[in-house]
C-alpha positions as CSV (number, residue, x, y, z in Angstrom):
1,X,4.3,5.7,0.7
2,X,2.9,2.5,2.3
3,X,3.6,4.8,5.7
4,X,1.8,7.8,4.8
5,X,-1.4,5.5,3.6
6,X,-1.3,3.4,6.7
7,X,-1.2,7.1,8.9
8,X,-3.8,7.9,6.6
9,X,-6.2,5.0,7.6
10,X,-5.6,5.3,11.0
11,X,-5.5,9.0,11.8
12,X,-7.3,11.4,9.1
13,X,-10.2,9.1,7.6
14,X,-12.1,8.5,11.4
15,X,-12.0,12.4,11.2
16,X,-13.1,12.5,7.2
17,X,-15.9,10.4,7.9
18,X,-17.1,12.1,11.5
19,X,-17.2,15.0,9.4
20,X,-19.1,13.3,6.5
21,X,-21.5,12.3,9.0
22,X,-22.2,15.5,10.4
23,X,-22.5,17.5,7.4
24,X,-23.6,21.1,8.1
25,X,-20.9,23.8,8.5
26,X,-18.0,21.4,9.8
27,X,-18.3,19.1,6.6
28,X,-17.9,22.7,4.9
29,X,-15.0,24.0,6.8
30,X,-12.7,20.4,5.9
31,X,-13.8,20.2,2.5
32,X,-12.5,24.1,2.5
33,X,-9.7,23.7,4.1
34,X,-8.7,20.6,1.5
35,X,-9.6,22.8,-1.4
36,X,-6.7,25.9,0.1
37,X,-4.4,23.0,0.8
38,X,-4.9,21.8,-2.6
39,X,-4.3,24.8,-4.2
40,X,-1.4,26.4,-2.3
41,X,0.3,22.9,-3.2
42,X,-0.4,23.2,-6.4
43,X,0.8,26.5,-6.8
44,X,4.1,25.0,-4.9
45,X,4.7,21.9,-7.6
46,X,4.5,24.4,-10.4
47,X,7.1,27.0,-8.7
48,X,9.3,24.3,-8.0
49,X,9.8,23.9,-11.8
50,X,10.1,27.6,-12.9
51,X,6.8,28.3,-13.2
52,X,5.1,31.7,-11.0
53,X,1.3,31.1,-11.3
54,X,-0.3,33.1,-8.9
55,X,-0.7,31.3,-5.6
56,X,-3.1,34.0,-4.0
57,X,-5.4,33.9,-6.9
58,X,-5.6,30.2,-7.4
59,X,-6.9,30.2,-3.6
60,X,-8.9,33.3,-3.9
61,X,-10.5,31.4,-6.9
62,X,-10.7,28.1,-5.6
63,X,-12.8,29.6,-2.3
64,X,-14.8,31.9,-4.2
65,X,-16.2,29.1,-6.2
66,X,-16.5,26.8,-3.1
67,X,-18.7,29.6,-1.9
68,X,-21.2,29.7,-4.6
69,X,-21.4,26.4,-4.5
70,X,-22.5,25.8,-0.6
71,X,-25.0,28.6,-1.1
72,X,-26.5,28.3,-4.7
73,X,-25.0,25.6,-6.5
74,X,-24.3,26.6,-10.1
75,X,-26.5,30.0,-10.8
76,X,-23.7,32.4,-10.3
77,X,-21.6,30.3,-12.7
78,X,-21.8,32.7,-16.0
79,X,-21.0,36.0,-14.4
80,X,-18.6,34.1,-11.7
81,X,-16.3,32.3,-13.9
82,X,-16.4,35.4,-15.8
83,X,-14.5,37.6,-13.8
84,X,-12.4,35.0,-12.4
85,X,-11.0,34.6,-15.9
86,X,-10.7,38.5,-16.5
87,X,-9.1,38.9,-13.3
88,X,-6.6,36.1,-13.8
89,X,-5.8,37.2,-17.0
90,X,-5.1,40.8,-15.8
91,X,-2.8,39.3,-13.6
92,X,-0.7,37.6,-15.6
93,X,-0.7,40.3,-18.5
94,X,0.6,43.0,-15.6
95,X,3.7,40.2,-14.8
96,X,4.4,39.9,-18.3
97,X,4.4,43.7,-18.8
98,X,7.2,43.8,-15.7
99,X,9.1,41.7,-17.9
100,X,7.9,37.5,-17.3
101,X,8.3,36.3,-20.3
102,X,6.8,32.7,-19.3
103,X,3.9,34.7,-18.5
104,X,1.2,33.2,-20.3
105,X,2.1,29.5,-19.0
106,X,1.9,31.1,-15.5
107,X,-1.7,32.0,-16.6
108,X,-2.7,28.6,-18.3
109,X,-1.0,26.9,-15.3
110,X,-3.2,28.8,-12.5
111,X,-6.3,29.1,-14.7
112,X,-6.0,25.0,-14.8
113,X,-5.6,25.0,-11.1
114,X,-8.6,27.1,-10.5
115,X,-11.0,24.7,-13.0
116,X,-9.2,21.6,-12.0
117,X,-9.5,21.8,-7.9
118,X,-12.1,24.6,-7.9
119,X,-14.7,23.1,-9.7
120,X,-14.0,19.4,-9.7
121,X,-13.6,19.7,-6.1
122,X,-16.4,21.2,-5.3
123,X,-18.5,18.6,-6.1
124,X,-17.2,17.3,-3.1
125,X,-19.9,19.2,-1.5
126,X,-22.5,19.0,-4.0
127,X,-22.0,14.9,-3.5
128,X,-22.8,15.9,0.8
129,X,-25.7,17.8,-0.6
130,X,-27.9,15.3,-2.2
131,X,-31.5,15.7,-0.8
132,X,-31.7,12.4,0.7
133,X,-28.7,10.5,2.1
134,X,-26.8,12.5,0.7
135,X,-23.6,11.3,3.6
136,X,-24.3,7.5,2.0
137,X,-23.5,9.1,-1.3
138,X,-20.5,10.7,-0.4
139,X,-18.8,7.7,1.4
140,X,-19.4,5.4,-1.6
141,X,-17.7,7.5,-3.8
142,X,-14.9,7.6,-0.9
143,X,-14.9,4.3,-0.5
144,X,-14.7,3.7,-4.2
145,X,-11.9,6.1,-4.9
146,X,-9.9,4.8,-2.1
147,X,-10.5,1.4,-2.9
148,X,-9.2,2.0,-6.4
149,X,-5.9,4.0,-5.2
150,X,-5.1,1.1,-2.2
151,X,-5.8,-1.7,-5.0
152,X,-3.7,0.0,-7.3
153,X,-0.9,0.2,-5.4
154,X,-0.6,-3.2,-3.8
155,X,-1.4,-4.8,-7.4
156,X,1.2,-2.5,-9.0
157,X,4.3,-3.2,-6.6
158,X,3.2,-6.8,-6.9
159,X,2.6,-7.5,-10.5
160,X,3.4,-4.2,-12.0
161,X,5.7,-4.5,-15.5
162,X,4.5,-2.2,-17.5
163,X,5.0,1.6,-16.9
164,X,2.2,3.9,-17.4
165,X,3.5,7.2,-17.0
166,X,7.6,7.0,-17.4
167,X,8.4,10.5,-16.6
168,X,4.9,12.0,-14.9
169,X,5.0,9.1,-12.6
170,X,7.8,6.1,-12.9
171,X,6.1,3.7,-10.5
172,X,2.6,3.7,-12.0
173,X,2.0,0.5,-13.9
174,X,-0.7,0.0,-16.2
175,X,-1.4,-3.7,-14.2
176,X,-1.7,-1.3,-11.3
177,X,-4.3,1.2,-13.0
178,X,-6.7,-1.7,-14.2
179,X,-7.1,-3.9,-11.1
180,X,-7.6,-0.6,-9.0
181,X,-10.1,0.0,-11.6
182,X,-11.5,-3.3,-11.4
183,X,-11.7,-3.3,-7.7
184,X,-13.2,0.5,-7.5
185,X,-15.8,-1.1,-9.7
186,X,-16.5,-4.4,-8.6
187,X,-16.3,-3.8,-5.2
188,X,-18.0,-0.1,-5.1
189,X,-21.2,-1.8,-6.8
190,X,-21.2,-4.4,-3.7
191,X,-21.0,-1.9,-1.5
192,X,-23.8,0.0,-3.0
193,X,-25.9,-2.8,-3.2
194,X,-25.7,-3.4,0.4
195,X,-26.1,0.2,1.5
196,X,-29.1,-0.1,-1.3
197,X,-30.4,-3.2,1.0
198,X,-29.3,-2.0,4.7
199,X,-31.7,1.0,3.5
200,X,-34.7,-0.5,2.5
201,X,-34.2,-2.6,5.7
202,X,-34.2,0.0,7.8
203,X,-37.9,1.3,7.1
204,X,-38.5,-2.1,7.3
205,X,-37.5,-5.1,9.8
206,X,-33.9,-4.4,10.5
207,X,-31.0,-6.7,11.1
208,X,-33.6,-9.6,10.3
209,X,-33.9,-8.1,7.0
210,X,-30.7,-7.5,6.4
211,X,-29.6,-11.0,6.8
212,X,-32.3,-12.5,4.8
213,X,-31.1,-10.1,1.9
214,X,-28.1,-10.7,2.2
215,X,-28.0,-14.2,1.7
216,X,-30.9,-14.2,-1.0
217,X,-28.6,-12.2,-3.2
């Protein structure tokens, strides 16, 4: 685990943020690409307990959604959701008619997929999308979040006694969950003060400016 955050660090968030930075179609293509990856695994972690919710249609969905998003934000959302419903339930009725008896968990499960990473994630790009530094938005919420996950894990293996989740996950802890709370918070509202200051500075007098804040507060 500590390896794959480490790799993480080193190799995929320089990329994250180059494409945070530049915005515009490449920021769209990653954030894409995340959102398939997301959902094919998802699809995976269900069929690897018995489960058959449609992989194609939970990616389908998930992009379809991600689409509306980039080009009109939420206006398609009553007719879109819609269909996406009909369809998956048309899906799922034709599996159970060819003899799936587990077929309405396969349509809860993919219908949960599609809300879950379709429209949570897609705020993703909504966050890039903000009118005016709109990139400064998205990396404190990055920053935040990972914050919170890093802090969590180095607090849990440290201190961790108490198990959160016994059978969902055995090696969260709930001294884990609140000091990477307590760090995502403390430590996200530091950083968007100083973003808040380095801002304001930079209409102003620069790196002068930025010191003198910095030490006034």
């Amino acid at each position: 685990m500590l390896q794959q955050r480490v790799l993480f660090t080193v190799v995929a968030l320089p990329l994250g943020i180059a494409a945070v930075m530049a915005g515009g179609g490449i920021f769209a293509l990653v954030v894409a690409a995340i959102l398939a990856r997301a959902a094919w695994e998802y699809a995976a972690l269900f069929r690897s307990g018995g489960g058959q919710p449609s992989a194609l249609m939970l990616l389908g969905a998930v992009l379809a959604i991600f689409v509306a998003r980039l080009y009109s934000g939420f206006v398609h959302d009553s007719w879109l959701l819609s269909v996406i419903v009909a369809i998956t339930l048309t899906i799922h009725l034709l599996q159970f008619e060819r003899g799936r008896d587990g077929a309405a968990s396969d349509f809860a499960a993919t219908l949960s997929g599609i809300f879950y990473i379709g429209l949570l994630g897609s705020y993703l790009l909504l966050v890039r999308l903000i009118p005016q530094h709109g990139e400064w938005w998205f990396m404190l919420t990055l920053f935040a979040v990972m914050l919170a996950d890093t802090s969590a894990y180095f607090i849990g293996s440290a201190f961790g006694k108490h198990r959160m989740t016994p059978r969902l996950s055995p090696k969260k802890t709930w001294e884990g969950f609140i000091g990477g709370l307590l760090w995502g918070v403390i430590f996200g509202g530091l950083f968007a003060s100083f973003w808040r200051i380095a801002a304001s500075c930079s209409v102003h007098s620069g790196r002068r400016c930025l010191i003198e804040s910095a030490f006034a507060t």
